[in-house]
VOBA-1610 file (N, C-alpha, C; in pm, whole numbers, padded with zeros to 5 digits, always signed):
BEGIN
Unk-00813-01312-01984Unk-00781-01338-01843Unk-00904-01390-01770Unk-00892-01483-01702Unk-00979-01569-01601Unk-01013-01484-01449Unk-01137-01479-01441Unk-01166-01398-01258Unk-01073-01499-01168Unk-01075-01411-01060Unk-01014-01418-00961Unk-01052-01598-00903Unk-00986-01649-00915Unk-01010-01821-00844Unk-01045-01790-00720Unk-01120-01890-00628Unk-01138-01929-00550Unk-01021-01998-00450Unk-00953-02100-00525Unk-00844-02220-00537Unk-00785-02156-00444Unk-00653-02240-00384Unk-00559-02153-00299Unk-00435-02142-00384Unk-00349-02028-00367Unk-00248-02011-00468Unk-00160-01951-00410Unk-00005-01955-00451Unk+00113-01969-00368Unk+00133-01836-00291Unk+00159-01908-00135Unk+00197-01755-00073Unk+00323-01756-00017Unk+00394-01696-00031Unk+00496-01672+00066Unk+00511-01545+00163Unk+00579-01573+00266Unk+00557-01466+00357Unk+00702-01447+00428Unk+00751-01352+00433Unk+00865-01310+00465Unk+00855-01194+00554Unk+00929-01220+00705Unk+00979-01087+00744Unk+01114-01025+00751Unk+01152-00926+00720Unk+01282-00886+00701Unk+01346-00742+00745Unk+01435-00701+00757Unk+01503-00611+00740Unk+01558-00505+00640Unk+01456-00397+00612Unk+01508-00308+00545Unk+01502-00169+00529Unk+01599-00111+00508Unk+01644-00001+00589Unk+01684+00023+00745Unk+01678-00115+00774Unk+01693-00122+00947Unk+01567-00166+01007Unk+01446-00159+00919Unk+01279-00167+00994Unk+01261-00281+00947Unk+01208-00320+01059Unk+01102-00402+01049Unk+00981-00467+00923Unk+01009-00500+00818Unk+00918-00512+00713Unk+00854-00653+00692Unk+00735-00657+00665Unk+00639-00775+00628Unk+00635-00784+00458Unk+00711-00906+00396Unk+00687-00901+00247Unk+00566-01002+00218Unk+00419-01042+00170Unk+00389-01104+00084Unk+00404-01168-00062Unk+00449-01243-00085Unk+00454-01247-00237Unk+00369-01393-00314Unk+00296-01358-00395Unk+00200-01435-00425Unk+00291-01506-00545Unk+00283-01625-00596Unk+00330-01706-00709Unk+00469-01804-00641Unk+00527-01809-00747Unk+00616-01885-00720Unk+00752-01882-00637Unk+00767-01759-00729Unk+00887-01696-00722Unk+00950-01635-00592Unk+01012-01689-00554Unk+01028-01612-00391Unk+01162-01529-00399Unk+01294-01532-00515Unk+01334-01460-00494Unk+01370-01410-00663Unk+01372-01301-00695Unk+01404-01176-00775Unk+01497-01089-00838Unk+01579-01145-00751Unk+01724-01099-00737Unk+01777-01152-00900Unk+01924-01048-00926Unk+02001-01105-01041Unk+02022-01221-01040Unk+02088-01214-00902Unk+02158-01414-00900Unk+02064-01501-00922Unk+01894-01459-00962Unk+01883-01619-01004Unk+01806-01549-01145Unk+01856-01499-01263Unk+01836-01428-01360Unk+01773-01547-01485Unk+01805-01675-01460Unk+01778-01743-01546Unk+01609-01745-01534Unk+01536-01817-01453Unk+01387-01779-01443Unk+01302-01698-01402Unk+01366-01591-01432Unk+01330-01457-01398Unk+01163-01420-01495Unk+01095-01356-01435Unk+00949-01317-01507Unk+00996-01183-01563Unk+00891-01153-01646Unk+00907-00977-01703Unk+00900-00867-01640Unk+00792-00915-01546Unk+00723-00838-01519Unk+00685-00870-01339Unk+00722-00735-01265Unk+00609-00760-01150Unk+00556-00671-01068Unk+00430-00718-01042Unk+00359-00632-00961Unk+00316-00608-00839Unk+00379-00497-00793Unk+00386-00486-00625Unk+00322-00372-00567Unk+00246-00392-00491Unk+00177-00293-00407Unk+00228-00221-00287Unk+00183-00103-00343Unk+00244+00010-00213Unk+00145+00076-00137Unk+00137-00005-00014Unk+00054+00007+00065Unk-00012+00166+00088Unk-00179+00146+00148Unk-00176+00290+00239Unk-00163+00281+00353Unk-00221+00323+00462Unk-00187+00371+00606Unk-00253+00332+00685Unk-00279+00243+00786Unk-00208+00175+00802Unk-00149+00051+00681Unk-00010+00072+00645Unk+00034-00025+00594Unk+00073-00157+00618Unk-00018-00234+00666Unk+00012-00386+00702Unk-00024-00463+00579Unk+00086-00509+00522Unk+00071-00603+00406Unk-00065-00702+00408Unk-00078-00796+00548Unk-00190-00865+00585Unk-00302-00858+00531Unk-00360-00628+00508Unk-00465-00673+00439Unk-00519-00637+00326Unk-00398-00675+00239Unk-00412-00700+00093Unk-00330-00865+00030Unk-00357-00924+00137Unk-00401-01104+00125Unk-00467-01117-00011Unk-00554-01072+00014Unk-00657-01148-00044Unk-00728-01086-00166Unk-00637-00950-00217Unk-00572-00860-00299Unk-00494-00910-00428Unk-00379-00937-00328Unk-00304-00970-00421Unk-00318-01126-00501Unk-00417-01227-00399Unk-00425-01341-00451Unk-00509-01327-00540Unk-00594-01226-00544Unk-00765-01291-00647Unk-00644-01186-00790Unk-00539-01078-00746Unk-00458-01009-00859Unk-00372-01148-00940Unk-00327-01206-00862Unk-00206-01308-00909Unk-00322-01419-01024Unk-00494-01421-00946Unk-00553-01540-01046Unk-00587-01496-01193Unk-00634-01364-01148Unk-00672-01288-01243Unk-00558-01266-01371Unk-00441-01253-01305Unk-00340-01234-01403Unk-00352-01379-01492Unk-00369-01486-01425Unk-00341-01661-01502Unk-00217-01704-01435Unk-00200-01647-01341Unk-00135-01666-01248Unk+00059-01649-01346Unk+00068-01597-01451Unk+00172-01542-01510Unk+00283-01489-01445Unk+00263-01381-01323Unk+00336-01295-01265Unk+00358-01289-01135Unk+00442-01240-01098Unk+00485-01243-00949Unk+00374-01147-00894Unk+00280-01115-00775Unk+00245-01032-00724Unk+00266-01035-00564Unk+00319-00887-00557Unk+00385-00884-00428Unk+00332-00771-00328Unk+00336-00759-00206Unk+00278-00639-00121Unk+00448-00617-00013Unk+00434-00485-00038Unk+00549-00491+00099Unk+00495-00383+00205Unk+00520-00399+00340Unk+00477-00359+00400Unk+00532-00209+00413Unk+00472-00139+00471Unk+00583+00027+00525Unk+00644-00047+00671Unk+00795+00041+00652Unk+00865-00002+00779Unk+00797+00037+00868Unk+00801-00053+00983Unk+00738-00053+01116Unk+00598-00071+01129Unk+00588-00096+01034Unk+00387-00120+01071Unk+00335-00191+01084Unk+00436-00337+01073Unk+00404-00451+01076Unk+00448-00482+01235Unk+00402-00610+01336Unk+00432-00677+01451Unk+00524-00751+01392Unk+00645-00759+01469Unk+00752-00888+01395Unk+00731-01023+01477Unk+00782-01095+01436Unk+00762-01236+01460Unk+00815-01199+01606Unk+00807-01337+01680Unk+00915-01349+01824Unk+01061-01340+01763Unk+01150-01289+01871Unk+01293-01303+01841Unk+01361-01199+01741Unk+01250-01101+01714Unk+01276-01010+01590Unk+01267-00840+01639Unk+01302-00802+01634Unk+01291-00661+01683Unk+01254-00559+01586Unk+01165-00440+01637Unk+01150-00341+01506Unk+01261-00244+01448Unk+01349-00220+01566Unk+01460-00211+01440Unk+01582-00269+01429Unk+01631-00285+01357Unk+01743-00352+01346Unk+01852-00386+01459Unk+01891-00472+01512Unk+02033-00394+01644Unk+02193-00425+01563Unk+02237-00263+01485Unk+02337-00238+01396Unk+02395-00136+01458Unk+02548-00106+01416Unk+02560+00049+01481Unk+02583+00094+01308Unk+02544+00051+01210Unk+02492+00098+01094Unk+02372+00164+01078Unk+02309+00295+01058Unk+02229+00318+01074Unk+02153+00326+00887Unk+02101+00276+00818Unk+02093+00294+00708Unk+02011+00480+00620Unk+01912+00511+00708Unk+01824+00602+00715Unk+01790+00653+00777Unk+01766+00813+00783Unk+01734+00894+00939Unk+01581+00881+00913Unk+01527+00887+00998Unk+01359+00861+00979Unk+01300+00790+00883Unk+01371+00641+00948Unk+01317+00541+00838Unk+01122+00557+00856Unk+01061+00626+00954Unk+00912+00560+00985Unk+00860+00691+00913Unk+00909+00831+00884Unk+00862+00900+00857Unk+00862+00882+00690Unk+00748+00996+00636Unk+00709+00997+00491Unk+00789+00984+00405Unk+00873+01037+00432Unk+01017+01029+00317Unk+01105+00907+00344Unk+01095+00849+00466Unk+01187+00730+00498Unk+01109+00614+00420Unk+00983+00631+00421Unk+00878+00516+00382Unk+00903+00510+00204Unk+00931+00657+00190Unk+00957+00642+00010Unk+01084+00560-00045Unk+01192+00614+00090Unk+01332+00563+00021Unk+01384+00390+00090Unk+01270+00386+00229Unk+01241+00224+00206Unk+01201+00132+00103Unk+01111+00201-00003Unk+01063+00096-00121Unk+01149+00088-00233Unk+01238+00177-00256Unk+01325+00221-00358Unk+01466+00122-00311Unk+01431+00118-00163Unk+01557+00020-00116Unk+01521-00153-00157Unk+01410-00152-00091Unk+01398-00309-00092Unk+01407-00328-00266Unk+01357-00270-00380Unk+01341-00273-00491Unk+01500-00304-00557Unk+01581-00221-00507Unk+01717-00190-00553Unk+01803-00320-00498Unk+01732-00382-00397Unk+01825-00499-00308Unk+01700-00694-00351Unk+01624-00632-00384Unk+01534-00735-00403Unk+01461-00848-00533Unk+01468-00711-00641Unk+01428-00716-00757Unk+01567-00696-00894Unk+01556-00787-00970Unk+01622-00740-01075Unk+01604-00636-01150Unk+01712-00576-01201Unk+01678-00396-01311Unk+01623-00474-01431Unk+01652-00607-01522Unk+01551-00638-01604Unk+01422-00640-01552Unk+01379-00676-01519Unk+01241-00641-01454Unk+01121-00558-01466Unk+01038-00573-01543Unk+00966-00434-01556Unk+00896-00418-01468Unk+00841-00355-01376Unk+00722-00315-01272Unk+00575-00242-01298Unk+00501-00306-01261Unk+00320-00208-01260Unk+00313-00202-01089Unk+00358-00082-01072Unk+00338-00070-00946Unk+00156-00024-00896Unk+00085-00069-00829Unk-00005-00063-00776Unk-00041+00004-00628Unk-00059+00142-00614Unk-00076+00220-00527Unk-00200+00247-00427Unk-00200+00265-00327Unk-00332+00272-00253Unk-00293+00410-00136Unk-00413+00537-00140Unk-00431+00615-00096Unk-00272+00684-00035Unk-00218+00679+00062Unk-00111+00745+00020Unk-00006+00694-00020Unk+00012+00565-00082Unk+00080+00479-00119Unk+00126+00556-00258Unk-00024+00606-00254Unk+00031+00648-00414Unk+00124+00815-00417Unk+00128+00873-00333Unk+00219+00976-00346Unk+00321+00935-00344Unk+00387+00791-00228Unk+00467+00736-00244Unk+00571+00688-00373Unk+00447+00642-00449Unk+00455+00575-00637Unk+00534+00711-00674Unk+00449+00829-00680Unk+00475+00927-00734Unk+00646+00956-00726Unk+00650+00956-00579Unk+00803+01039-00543Unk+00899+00904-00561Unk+00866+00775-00612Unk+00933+00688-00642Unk+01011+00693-00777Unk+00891+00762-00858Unk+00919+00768-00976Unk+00980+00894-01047Unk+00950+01003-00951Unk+01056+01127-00918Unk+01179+01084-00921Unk+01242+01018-00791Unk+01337+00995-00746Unk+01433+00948-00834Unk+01362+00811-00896Unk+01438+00685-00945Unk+01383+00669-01105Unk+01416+00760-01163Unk+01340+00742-01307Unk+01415+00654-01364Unk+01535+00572-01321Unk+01592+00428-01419Unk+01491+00344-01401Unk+01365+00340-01274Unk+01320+00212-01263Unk+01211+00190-01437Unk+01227+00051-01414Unk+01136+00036-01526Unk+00972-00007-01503Unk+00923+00115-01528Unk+00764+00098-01420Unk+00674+00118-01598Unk+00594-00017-01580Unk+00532+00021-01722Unk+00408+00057-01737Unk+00384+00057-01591Unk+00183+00094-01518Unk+00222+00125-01387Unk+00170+00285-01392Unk+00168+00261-01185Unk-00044+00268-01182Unk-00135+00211-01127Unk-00238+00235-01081Unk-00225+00281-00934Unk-00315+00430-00959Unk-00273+00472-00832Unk-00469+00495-00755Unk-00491+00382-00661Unk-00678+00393-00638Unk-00643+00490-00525Unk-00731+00551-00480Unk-00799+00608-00385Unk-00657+00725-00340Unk-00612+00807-00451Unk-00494+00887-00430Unk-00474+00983-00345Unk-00431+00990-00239Unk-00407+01114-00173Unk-00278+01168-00182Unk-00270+01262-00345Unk-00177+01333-00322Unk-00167+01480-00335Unk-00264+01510-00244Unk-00275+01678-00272Unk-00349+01683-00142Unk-00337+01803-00048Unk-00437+01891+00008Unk-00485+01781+00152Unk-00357+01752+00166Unk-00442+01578+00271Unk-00545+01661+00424Unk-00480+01784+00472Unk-00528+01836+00533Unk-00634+01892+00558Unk-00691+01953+00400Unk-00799+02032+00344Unk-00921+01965+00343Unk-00840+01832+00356Unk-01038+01712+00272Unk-01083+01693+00397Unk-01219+01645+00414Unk-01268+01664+00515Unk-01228+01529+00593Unk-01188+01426+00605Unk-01121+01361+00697Unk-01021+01440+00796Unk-00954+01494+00661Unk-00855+01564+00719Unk-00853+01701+00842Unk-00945+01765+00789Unk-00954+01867+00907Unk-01005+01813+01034Unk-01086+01668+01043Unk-01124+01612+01142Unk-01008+01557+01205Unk-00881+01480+01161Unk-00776+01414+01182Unk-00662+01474+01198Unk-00663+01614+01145Unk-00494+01669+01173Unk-00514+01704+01307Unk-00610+01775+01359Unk-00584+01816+01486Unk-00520+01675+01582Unk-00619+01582+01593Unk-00585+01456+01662Unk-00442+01372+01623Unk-00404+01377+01511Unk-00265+01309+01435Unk-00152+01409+01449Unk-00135+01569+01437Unk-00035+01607+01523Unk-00026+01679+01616Unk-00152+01638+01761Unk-00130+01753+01859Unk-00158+01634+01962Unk-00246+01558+01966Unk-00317+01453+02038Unk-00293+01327+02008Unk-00170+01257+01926Unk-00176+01130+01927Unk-00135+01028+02015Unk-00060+01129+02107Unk+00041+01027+02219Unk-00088+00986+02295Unk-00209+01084+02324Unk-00297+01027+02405Unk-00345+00900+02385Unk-00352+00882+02252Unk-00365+00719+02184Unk-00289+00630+02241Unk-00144+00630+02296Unk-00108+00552+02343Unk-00114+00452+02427Unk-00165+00537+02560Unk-00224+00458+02653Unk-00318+00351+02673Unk-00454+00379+02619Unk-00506+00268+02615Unk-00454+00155+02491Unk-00400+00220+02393Unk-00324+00097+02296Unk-00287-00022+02375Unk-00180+00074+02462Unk-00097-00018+02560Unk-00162-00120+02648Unk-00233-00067+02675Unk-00348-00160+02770Unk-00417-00271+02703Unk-00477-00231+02611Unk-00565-00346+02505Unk-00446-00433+02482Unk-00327-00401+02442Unk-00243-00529+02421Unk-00244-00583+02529Unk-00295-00596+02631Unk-00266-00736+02702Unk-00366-00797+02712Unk-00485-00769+02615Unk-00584-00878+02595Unk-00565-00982+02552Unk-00617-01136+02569Unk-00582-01232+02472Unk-00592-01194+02299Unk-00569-01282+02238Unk-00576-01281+02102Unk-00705-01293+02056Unk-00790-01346+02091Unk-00949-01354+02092Unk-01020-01279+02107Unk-01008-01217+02199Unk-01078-01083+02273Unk-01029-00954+02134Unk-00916-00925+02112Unk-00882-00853+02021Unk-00960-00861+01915Unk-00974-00982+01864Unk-01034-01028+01734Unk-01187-00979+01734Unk-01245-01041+01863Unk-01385-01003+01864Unk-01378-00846+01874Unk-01293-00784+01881Unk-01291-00596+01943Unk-01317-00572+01775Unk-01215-00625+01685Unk-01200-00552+01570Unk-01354-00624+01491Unk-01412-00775+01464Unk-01527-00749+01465Unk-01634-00645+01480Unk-01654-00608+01614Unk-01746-00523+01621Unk-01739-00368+01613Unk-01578-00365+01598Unk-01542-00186+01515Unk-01625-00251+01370Unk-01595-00324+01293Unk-01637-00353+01161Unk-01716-00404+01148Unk-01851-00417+01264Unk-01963-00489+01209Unk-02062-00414+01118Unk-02082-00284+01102Unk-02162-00221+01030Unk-02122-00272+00881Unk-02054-00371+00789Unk-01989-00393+00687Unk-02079-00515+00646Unk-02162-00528+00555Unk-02225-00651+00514Unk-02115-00760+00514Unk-02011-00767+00453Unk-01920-00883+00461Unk-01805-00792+00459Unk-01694-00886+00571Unk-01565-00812+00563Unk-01467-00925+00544Unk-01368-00865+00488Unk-01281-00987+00453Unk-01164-01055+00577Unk-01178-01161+00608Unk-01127-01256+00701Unk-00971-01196+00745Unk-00936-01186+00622Unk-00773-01161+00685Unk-00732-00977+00700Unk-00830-00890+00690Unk-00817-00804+00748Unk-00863-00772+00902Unk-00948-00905+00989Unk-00955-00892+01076Unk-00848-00964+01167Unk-00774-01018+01125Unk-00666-01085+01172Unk-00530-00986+01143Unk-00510-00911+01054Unk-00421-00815+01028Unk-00481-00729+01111Unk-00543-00662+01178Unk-00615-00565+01256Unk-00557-00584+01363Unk-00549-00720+01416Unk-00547-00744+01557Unk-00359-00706+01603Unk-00292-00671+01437Unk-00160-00613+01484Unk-00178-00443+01568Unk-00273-00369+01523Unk-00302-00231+01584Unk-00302-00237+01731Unk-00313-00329+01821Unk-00307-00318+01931Unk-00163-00314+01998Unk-00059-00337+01901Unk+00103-00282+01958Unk+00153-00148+01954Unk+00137-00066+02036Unk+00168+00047+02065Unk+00305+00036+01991Unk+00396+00038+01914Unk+00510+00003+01850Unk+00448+00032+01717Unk+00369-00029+01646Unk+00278-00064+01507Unk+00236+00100+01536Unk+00155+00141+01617Unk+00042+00220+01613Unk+00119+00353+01645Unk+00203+00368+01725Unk+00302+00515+01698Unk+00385+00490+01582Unk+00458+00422+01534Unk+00496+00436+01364Unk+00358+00494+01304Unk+00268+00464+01313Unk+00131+00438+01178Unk+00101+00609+01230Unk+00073+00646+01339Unk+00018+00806+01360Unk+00123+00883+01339Unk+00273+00874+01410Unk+00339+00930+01338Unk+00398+00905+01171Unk+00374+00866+01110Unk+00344+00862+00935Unk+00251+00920+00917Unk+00100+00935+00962Unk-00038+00997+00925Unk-00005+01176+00966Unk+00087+01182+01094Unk+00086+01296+01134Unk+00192+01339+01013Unk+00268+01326+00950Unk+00365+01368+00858Unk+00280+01413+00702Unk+00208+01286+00690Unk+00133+01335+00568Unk+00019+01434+00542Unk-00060+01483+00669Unk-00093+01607+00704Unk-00079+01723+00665Unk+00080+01743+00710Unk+00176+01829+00702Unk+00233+01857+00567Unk+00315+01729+00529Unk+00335+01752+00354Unk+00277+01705+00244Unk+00217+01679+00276Unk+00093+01573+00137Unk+00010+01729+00113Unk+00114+01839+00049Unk-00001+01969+00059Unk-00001+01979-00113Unk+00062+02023-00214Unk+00037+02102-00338Unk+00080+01886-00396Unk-00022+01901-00496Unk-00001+01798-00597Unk+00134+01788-00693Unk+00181+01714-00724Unk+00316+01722-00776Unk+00285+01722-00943Unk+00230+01820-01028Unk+00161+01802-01168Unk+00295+01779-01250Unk+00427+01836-01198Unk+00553+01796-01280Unk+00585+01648-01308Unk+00573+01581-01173Unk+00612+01436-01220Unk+00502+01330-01268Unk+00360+01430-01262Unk+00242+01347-01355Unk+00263+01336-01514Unk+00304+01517-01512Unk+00320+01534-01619Unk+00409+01417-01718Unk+00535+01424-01671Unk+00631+01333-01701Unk+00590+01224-01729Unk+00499+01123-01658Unk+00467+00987-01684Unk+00333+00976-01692Unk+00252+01067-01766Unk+00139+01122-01753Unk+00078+00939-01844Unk+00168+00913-01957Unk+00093+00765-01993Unk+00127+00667-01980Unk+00197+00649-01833Unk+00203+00545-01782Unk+00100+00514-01647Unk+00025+00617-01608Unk-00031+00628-01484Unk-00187+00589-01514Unk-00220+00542-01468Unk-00436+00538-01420Unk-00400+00584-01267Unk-00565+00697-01281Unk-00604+00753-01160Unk-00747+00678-01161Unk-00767+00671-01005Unk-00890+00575-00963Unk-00915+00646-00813Unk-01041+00697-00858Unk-01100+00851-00784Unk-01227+00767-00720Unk-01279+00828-00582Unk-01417+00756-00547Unk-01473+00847-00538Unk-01610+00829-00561Unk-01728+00935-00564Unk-01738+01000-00396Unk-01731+00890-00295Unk-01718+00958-00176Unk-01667+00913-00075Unk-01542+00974-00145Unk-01415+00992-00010Unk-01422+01111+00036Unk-01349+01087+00148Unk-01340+01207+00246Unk-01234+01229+00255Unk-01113+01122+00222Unk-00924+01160+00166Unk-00936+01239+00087Unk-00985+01195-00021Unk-00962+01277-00147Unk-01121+01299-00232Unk-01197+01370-00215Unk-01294+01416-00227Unk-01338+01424-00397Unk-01439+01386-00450Unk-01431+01446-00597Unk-01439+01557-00675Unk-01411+01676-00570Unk-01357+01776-00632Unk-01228+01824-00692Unk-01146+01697-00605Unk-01027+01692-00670Unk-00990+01607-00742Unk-01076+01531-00799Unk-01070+01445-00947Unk-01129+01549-01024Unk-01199+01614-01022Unk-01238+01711-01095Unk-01142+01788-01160Unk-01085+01859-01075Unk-00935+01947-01125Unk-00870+01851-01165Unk-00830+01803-01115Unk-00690+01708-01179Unk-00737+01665-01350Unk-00843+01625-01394Unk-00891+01539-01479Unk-00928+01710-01603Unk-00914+01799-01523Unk-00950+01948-01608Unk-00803+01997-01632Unk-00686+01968-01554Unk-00535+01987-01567Unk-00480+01879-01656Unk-00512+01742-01658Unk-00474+01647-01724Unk-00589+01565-01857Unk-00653+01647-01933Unk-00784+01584-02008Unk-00734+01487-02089Unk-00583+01477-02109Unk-00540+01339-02193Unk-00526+01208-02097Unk-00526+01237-01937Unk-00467+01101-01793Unk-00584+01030-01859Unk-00569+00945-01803Unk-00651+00790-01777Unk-00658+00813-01637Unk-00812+00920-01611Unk-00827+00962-01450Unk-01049+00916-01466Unk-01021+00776-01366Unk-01094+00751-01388Unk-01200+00766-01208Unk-01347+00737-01210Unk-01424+00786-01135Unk-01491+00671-01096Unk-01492+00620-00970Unk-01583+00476-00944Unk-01694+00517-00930Unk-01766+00418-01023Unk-01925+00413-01046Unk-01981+00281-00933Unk-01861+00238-00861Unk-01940+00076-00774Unk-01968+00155-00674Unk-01913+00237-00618Unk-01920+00273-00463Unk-01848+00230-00372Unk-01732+00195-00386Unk-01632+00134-00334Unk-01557+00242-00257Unk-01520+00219-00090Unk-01488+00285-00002Unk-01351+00312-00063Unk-01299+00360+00062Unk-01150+00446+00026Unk-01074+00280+00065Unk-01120+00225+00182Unk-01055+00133+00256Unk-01073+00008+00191Unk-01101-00006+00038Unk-01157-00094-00027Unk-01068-00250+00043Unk-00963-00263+00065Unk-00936-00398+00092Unk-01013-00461+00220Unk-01069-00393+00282Unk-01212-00456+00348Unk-01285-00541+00294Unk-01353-00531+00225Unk-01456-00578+00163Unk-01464-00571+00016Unk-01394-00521-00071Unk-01400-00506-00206Unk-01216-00569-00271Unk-01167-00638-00218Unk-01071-00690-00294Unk-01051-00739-00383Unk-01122-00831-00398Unk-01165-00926-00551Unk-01215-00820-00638Unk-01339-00734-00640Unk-01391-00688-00708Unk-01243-00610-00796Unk-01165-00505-00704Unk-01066-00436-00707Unk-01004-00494-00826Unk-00938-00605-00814Unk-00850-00684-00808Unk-00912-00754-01023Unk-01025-00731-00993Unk-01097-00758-01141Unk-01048-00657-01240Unk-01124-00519-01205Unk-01086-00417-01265Unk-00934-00430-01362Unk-00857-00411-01260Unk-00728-00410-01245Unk-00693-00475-01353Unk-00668-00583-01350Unk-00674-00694-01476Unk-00740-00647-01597Unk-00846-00597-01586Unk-00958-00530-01722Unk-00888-00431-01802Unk-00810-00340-01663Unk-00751-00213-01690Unk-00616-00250-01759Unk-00541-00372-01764Unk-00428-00354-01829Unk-00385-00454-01907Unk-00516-00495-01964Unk-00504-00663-02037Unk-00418-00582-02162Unk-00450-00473-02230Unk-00358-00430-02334Unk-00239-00421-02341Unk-00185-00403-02200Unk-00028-00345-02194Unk+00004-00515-02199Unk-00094-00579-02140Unk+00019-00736-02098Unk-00009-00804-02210Unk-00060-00750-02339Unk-00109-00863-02408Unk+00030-00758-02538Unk+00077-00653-02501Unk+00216-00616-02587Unk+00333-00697-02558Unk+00334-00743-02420Unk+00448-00782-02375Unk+00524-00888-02428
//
């Protein structure tokens, strides 16, 4: 497999409806749709990312493109957003206007699980195999996906920067639960206000939140500038305030179960998920593929470490794709 190109390579961008929310799809390659009905040029295989929190597809751009070069550009690679976290286009509303209601708390933790299981079930063909690709709580998500829906055919989940245990306990967390479920409405207000800055002014705001960053990547400062919709930003705290709450005991039953289909990808210093709990996990599981970053790569890696990410990744599963 070839590093990540430079080149520009196919994007498509879709907003849609599912479960009733509001969703942002990326999909890198050709292929724009998945579905049975067009079964004849169908790929084997694809790989889609399940966002973390804030989940705006936007900023894993540049993720999934250096993933799609790296692959040889073979495979579909796709990001979908969590309902509601995305700004919808003009003319589009965040939720649906149905007197169908598809899901009761499509924005909450469990709505966000049985949103991906939806778009998957309405989007993707069952030939199809999947390497689902997880990010911080994306990946508990993976987890209870694969709980849920054990017909899917998932032949790799990578799950980086995992928060699925103890979300409260780690030290982000005791800094953040108080503020995520007692104090978040106070957030509202000035949200509300900053949105009526121009689009410029925003841009330069999220700049200089992120100037301490030797280089940051372009289209996460442009995906940023969605946080200023009080709409985006109460979905995103209420989801953070939920995972608080139940993101508590690790689920070792359904590791167990797909214990060799999974890579764990642990950082030396997070404050989500701390390396004391790669520690245990990797002392409960000594057969996982539970691995420990030696780069130093943040929790928030699609900042600034995408490509690098995005290398690995490829490194990590040239075996499975070279069975296929």
């Amino acid at each position: 497999m070839r590093s990540a190109s430079e080149e520009p390579v196919p994007l498509h961008e879709e907003f849609i409806y599912c479960c009733g929310a509001a969703t942002h799809v990326l999909k890198c390659g050709p292929w724009k749709d998945l579905s049975k009905d067009q079964s004849k040029n169908l790929p084997r295989l694809l790989f889609m990312i399940i966002p973390g929190n804030p989940g705006l597809a936007g900023y894993y751009r540049t993720f999934i493109q250096a993933l799609y070069c790296g692959l040889n550009q073979q495979y579909p690679v796709w990001v979908v957003s969590h309902a509601g976290h995305c700004k919808p286009p003009s003319g589009m509303e965040m939720i649906e206007d149905t007197d169908i209601k598809e899901l009761e708390d499509v924005f909450g933790l469990n709505g966000q699980v049985e949103h991906k299981l939806n778009f998957i079930k309405k989007n993707v063909s069952k030939d199809i195999k999947l390497v689902l690709i997880a990010h911080s709580i994306g990946c508990y998500i993976t987890l209870e996906m694969m709980k849920r829906a054990s017909e899917l055919q998932v032949l790799r989940s990578v799950l980086l920067f995992p928060t699925i245990e103890r979300m409260a306990q780690s030290p982000q967390g005791k800094l953040m639960t108080p503020l995520l479920c007692k104090l978040r409405y106070v957030l509202y207000m000035p949200v509300y206000l900053l949105s009526f800055l121009p689009e410029g002014v925003k841009a330069s705001l999220v700049r200089f939140a992120l100037r301490g960053m030797k280089t940051c990547d372009e289209s996460s400062i442009t995906t940023s500038v969605n946080l200023f919709s009080v709409d985006c930003v109460a979905n995103i705290l209420y989801m953070a305030s939920q995972e608080m709450m139940k993101v508590v005991e690790r689920d070792s039953t359904t590791i167990k179960q797909n214990l060799k289909k999974l890579i764990f990808y642990y950082g030396t210093g997070d404050s989500w998920c701390p390396q004391n709990y790669y520690d245990e996990i990797k002392m409960d599981f000594p057969d996982g593929d539970i691995r420990l970053c030696e780069k130093g790569l943040r929790h928030a890696f699609v900042l600034d470490a995408s490509k690098e990410m995005a290398a690995m990744i490829t490194d990590w599963l040239r075996d499975d794709l070279t069975k296929l």
